[in-house]
C-alpha positions as CSV (number, residue, x, y, z in Angstrom):
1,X,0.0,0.0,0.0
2,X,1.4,3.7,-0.4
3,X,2.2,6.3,1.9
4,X,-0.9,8.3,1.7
5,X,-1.0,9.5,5.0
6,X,-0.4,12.8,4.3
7,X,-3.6,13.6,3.0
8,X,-7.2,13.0,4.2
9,X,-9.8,11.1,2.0
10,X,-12.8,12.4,2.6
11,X,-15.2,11.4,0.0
12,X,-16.0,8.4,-1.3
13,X,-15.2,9.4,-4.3
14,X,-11.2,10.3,-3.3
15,X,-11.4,6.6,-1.6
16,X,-12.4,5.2,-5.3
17,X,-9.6,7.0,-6.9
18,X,-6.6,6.6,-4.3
19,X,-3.9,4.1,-5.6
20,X,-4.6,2.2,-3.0
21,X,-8.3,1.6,-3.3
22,X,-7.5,1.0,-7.0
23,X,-5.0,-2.3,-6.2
24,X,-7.3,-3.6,-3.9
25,X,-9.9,-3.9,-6.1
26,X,-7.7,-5.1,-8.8
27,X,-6.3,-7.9,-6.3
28,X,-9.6,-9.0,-5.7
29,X,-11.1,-9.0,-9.1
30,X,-7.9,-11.0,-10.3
31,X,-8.8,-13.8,-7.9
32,X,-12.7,-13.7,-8.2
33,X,-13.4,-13.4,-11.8
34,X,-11.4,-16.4,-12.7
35,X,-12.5,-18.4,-10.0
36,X,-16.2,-17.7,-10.6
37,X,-15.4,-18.8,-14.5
38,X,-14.1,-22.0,-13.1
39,X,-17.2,-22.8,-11.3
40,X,-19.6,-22.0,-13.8
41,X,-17.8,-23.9,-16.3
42,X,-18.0,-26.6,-14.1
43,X,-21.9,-26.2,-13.3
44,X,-22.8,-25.9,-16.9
45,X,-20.7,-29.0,-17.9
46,X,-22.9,-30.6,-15.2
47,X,-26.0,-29.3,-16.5
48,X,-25.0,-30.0,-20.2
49,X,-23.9,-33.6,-19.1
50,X,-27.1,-34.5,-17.4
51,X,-29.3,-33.1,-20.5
52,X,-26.9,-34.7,-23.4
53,X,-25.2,-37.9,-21.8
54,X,-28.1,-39.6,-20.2
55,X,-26.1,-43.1,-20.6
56,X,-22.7,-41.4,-18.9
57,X,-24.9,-39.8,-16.1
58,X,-26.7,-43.1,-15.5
59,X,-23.9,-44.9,-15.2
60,X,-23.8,-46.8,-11.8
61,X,-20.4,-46.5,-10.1
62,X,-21.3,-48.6,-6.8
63,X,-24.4,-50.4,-5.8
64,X,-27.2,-47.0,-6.8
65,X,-24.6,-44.2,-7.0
66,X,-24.2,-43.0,-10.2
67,X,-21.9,-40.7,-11.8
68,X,-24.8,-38.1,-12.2
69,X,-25.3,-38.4,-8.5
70,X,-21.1,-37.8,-8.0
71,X,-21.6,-35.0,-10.3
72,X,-24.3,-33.5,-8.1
73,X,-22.2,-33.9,-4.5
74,X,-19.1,-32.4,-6.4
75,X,-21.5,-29.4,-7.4
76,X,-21.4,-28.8,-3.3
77,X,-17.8,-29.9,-2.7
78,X,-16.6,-27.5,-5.1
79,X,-18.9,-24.5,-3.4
80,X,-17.7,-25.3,-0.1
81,X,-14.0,-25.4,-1.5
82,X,-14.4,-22.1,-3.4
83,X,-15.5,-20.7,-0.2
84,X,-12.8,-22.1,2.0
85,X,-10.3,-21.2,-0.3
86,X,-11.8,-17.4,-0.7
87,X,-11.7,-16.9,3.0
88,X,-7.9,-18.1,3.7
89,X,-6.8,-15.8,0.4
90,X,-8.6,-12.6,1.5
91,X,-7.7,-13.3,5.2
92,X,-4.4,-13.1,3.6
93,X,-4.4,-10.5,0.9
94,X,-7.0,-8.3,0.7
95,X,-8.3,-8.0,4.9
96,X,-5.2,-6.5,6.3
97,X,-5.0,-3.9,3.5
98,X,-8.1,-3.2,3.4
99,X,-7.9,-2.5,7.4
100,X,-5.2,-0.1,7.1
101,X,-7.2,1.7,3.9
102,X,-10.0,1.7,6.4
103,X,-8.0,3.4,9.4
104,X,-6.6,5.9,7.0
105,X,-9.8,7.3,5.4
106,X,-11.4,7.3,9.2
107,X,-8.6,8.7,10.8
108,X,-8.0,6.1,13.6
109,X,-5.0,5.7,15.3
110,X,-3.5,1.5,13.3
């Protein structure tokens, strides 16, 4: 983050434009746009799977599981996952910049 210290955002609209703002959103976007590609990719080869390749879907993989069911569960694994994965990133990256941007623009003492 940059030294911005010196002066006092007092809008939201100097907050949008500060440097700072700017590579927090960018840091963010770079890690949600892809992700949320990946998972609808994912869904809609589900979805496009269970509609086209009634014969692959139905296929039983143990006893009355079949690979439409495994298909279904993984459509909650991966959601869980995403989450997971989102939290420990933006605990990481974007939470303890976004703290100090926060104590900067409301004047507290970090």
């Amino acid at each position: 983050m940059s030294e911005m210290r010196d002066r006092e955002l007092t809008t939201y609209r100097d907050v949008q434009l500060s440097p700072d703002f700017s590579e927090l959103r960018r840091r963010f976007r770079r890690f949600v746009f892809p992700m949320t590609a990946l998972f609808l990719v994912w869904y809609f080869v589900y979805v496009l799977l269970a509609d086209y390749a009634h014969g692959f879907m139905s296929h039983k993989v143990a006893g009355n599981i079949t690979v439409a069911l495994l298909f279904g569960l993984g459509q909650f694994v991966s959601t869980f996952a995403i989450t997971m994965i989102y939290v420990r990133w933006a605990d990481r990256r974007i939470d303890p910049d976004a703290e100090k941007l926060r104590h900067q623009i409301e004047g507290e003492p970090q």
